[in-house]
Backbone as a printed PyTorch tensor [residue, N CA C, xyz], in Angstrom:
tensor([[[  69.4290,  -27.4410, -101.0150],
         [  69.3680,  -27.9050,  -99.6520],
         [  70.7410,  -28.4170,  -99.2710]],

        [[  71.3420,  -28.1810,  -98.0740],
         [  72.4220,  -28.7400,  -97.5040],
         [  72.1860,  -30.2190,  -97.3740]],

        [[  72.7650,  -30.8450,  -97.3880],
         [  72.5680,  -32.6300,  -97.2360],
         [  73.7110,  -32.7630,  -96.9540]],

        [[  73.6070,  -33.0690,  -95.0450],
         [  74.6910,  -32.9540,  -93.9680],
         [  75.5180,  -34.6970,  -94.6040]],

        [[  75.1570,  -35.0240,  -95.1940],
         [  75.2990,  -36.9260,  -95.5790],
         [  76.3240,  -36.6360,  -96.5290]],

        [[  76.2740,  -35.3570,  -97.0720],
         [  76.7150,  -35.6370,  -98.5760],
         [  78.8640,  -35.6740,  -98.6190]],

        [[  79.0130,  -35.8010,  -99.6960],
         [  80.8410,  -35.7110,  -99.7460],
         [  81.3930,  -34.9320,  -98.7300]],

        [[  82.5820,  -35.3770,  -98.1310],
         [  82.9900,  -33.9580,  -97.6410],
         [  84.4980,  -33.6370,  -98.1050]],

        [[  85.0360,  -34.5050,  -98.8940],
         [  85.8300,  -34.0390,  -99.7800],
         [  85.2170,  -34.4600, -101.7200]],

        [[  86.1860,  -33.7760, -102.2190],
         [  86.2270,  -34.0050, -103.8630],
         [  87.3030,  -34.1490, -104.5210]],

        [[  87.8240,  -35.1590, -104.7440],
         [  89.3970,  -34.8570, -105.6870],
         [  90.1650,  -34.5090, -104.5780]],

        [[  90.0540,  -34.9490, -103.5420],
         [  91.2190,  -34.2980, -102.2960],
         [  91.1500,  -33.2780, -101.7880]],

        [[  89.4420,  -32.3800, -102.1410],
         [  89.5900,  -30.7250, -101.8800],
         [  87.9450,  -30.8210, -101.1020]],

        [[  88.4500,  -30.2470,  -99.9420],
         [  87.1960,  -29.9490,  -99.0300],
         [  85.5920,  -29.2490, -100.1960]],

        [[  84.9590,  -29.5990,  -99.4880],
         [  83.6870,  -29.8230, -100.0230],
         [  82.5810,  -28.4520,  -98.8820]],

        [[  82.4040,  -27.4970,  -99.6260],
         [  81.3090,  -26.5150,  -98.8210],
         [  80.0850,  -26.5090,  -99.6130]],

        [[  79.2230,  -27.1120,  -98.1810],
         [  77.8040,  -27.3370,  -98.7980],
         [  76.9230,  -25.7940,  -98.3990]],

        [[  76.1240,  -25.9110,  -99.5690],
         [  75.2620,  -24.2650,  -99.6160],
         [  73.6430,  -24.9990,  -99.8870]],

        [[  72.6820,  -24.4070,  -99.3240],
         [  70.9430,  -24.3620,  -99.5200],
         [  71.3310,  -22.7100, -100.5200]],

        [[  69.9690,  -22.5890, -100.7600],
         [  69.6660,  -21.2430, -100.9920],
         [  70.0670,  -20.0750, -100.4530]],

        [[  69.7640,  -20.4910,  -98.9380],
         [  69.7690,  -19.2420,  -97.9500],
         [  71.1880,  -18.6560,  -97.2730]],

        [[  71.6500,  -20.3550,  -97.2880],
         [  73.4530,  -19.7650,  -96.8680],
         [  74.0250,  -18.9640,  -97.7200]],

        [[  73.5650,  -19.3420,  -99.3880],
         [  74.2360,  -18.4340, -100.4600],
         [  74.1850,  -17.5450, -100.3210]],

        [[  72.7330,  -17.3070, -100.2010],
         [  72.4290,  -15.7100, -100.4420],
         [  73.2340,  -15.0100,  -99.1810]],

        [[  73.1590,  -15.7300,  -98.0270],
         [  73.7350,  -14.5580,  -97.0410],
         [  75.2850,  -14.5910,  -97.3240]],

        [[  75.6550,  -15.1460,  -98.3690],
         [  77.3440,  -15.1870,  -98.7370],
         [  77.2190,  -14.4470,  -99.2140]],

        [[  76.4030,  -14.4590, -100.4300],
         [  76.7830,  -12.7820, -101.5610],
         [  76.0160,  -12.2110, -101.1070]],

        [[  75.8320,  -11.9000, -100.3840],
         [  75.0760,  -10.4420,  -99.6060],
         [  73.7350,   -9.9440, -100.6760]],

        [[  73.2950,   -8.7300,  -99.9710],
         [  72.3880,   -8.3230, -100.3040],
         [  72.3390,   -7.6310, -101.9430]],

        [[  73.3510,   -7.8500, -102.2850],
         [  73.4500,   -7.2860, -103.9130],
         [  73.2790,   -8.1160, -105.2390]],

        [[  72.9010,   -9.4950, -104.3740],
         [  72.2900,  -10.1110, -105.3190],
         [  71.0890,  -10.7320, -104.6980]],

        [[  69.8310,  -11.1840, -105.8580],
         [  68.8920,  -11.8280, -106.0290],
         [  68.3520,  -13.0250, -106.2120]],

        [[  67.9240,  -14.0830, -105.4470],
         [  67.9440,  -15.3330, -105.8740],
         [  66.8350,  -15.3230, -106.6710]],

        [[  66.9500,  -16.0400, -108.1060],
         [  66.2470,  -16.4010, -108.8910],
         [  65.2310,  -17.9340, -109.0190]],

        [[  66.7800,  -18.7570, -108.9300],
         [  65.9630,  -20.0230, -108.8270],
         [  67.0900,  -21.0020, -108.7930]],

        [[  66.3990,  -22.1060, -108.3070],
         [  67.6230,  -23.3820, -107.9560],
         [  66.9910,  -24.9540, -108.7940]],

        [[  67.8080,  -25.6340, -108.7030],
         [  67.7920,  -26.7770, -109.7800],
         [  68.3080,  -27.8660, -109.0060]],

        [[  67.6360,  -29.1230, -108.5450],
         [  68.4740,  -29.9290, -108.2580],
         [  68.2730,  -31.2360, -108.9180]],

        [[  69.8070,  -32.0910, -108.6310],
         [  69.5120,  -33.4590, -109.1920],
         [  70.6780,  -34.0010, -108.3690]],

        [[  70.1730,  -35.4170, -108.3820],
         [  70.9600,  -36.7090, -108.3180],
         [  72.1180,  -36.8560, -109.1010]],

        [[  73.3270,  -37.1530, -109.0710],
         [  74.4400,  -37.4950, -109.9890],
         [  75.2780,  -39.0100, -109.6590]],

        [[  75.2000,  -40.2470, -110.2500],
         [  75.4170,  -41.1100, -110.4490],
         [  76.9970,  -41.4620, -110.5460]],

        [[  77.4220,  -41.5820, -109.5840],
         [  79.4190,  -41.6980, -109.9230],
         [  79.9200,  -43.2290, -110.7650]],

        [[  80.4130,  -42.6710, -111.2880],
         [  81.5120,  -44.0940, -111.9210],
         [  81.4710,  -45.5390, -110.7330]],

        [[  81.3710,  -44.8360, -109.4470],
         [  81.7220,  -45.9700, -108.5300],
         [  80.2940,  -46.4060, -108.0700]],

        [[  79.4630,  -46.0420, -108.8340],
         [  77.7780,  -45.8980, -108.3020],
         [  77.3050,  -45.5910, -107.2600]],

        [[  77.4390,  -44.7150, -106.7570],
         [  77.0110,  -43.8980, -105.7760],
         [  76.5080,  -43.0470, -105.9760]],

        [[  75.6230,  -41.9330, -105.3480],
         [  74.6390,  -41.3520, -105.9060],
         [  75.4900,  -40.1630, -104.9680]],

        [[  75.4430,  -38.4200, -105.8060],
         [  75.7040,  -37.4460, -105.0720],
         [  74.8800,  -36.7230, -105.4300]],

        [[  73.6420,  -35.6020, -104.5080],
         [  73.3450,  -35.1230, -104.5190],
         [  74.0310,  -33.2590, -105.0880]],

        [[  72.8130,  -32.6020, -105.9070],
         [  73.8120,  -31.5030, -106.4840],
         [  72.3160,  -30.4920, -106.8260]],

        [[  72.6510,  -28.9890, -105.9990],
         [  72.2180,  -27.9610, -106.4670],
         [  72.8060,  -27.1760, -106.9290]],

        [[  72.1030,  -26.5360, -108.2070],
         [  72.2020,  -25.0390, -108.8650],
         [  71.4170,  -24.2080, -108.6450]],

        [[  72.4560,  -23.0400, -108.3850],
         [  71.6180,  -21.8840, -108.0110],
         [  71.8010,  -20.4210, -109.2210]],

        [[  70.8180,  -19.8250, -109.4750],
         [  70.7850,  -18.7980, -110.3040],
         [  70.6410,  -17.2870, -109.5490]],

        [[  71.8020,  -16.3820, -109.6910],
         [  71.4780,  -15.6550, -108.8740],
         [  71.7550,  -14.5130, -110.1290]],

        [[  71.0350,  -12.9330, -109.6140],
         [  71.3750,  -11.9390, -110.3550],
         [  71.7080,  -10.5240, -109.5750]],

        [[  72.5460,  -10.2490, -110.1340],
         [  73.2090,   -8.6870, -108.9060],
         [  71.6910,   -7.3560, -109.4880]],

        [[  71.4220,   -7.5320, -108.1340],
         [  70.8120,   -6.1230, -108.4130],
         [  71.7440,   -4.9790, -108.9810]]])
């Protein structure tokens, strides 16, 4: 899921947020979404950043 809240930089480097669906229409139709994974990630400075994985496979 996009989470309009979330970082919008990292380390000084712009930050592009992806759901499922934006991906897929990035890599086009030659790949397959499989499945996605998300979690919470806890920073050094305690703050919480949201984080998906996505599994995709090329037809």
């Amino acid at each position: 899921m996009v989470c309009p809240s979330g970082a919008q930089q990292c380390s000084g480097l712009n930050v592009v947020q992806y759901d499922a669906e934006k991906l897929s229409h990035t890599l086009g139709h030659d790949f397959e979404w499989l499945a996605q994974h998300d979690e919470t990630h806890l920073t050094p400075a305690k703050k919480t950043q949201k984080f998906s994985y996505f599994r995709f496979m090329r037809k």
